[in-house]
ROKE-340522 format. One record per residue (C-alpha): residue number from 1; residue in three letters; z, y, x. Coordinates in steps of 0.5 Angstrom, whole numbers, plus 500, padded with zeros to 3 digits. Layout:
// ROKE-340522
- NUM | ALA | Z | Y | X
...
END
This chain:
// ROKE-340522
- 1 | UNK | 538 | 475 | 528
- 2 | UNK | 533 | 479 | 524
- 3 | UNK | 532 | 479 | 516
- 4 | UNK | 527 | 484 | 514
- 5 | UNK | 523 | 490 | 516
- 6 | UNK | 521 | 496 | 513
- 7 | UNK | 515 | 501 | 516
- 8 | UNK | 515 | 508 | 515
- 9 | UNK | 508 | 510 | 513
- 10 | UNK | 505 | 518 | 513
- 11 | UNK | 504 | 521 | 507
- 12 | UNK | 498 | 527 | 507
- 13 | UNK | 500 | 529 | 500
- 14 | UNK | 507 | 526 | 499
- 15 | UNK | 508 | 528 | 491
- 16 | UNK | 501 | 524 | 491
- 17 | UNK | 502 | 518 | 495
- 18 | UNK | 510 | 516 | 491
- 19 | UNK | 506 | 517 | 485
- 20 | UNK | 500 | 512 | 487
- 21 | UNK | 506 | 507 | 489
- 22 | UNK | 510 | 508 | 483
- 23 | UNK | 502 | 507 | 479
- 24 | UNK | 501 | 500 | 484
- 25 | UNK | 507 | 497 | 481
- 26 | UNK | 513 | 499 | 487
- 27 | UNK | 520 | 501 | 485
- 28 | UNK | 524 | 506 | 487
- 29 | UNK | 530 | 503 | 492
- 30 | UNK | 533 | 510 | 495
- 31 | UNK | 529 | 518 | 495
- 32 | UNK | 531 | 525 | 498
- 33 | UNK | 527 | 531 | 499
- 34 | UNK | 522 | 527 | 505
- 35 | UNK | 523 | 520 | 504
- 36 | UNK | 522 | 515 | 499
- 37 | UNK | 524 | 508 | 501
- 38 | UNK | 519 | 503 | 495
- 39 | UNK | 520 | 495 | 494
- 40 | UNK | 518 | 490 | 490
- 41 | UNK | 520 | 483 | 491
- 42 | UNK | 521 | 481 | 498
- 43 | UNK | 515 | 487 | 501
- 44 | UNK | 519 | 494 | 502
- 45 | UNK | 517 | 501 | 506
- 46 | UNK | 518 | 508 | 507
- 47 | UNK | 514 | 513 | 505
- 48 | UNK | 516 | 520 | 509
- 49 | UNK | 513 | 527 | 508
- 50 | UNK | 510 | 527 | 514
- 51 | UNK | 502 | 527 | 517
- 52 | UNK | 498 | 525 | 523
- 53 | UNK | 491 | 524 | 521
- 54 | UNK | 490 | 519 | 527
- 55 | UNK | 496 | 516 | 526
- 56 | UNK | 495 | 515 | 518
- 57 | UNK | 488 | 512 | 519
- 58 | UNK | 491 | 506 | 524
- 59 | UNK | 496 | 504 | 521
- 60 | UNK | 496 | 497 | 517
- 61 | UNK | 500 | 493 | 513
- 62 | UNK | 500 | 486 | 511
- 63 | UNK | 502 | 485 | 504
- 64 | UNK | 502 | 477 | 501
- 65 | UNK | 500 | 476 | 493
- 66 | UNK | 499 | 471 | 489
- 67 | UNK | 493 | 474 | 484
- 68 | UNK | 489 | 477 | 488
- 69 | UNK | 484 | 477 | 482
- 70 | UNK | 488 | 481 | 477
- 71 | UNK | 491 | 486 | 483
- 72 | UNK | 483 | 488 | 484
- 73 | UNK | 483 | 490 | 477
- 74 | UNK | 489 | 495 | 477
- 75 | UNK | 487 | 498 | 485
- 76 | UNK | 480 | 499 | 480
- 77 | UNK | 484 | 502 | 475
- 78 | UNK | 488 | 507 | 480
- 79 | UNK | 481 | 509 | 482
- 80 | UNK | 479 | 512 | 476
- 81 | UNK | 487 | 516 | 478
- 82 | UNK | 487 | 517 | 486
- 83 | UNK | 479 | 518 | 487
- 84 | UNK | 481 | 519 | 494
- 85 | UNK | 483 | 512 | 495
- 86 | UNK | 477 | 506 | 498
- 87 | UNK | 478 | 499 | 497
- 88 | UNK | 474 | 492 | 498
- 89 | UNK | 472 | 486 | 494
- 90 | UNK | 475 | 480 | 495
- 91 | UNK | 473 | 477 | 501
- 92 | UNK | 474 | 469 | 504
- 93 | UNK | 477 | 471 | 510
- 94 | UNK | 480 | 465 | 516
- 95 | UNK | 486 | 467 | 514
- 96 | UNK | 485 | 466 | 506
- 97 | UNK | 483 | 471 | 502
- 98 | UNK | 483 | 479 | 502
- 99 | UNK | 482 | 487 | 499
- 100 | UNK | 482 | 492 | 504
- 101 | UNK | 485 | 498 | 500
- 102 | UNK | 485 | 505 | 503
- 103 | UNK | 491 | 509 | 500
- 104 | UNK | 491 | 516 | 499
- 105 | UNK | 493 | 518 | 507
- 106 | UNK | 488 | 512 | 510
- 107 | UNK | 494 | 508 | 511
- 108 | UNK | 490 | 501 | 510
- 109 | UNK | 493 | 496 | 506
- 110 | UNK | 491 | 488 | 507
- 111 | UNK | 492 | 485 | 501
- 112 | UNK | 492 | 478 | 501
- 113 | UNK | 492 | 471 | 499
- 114 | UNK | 493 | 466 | 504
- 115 | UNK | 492 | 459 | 500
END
């Protein structure tokens, strides 16, 4: 029955936040003044002119990759661009392996590898 999901996170800064998707390698699929939906492969999600302190810094997203190691570096390099963003090393988790990655309105993103 259903086939997809896409999430609707805040943005504190929506200029910034749809620049740093577009820099993490998202693309465009639809945009007007206070939304714009990004995807890449299978992954896709909102992001909306629209900010809670509380909720942004409880909200998480699961995202599957394959190279995490050469994800880790291009999060290094967009450090240097969004100083506000955090990040983890790789950690060895029970479900595989992971980087913690804080985007510039606290949303917390888990990249992960699950082999």
């Amino acid at each position: 029955m259903f086939s997809n999901i896409q999430p609707f996170i805040p943005t504190l800064d929506y200029n910034v936040s749809r620049q740093f998707y577009l820099d993490f390698g998202f693309e465009i699929a639809y945009e007007d003044d206070d939304l714009t939906l990004f995807k890449k492969d299978k992954v896709s999600f909102f992001i909306q002119k629209y900010y809670i302190k509380d909720w942004a810094e409880n909200t998480m997203l699961q995202l599957y990759v394959d190279n995490l190691e050469d994800l880790l570096q291009q999060i290094k390099k967009l450090k240097e661009t969004y100083p506000m963003i955090k990040y983890t090393e790789i950690k060895d988790v029970h479900y595989g392996k992971t980087v913690h990655l804080i985007d510039p309105a606290g949303v917390l993103l888990h990249l992960t590898d699950p082999r």
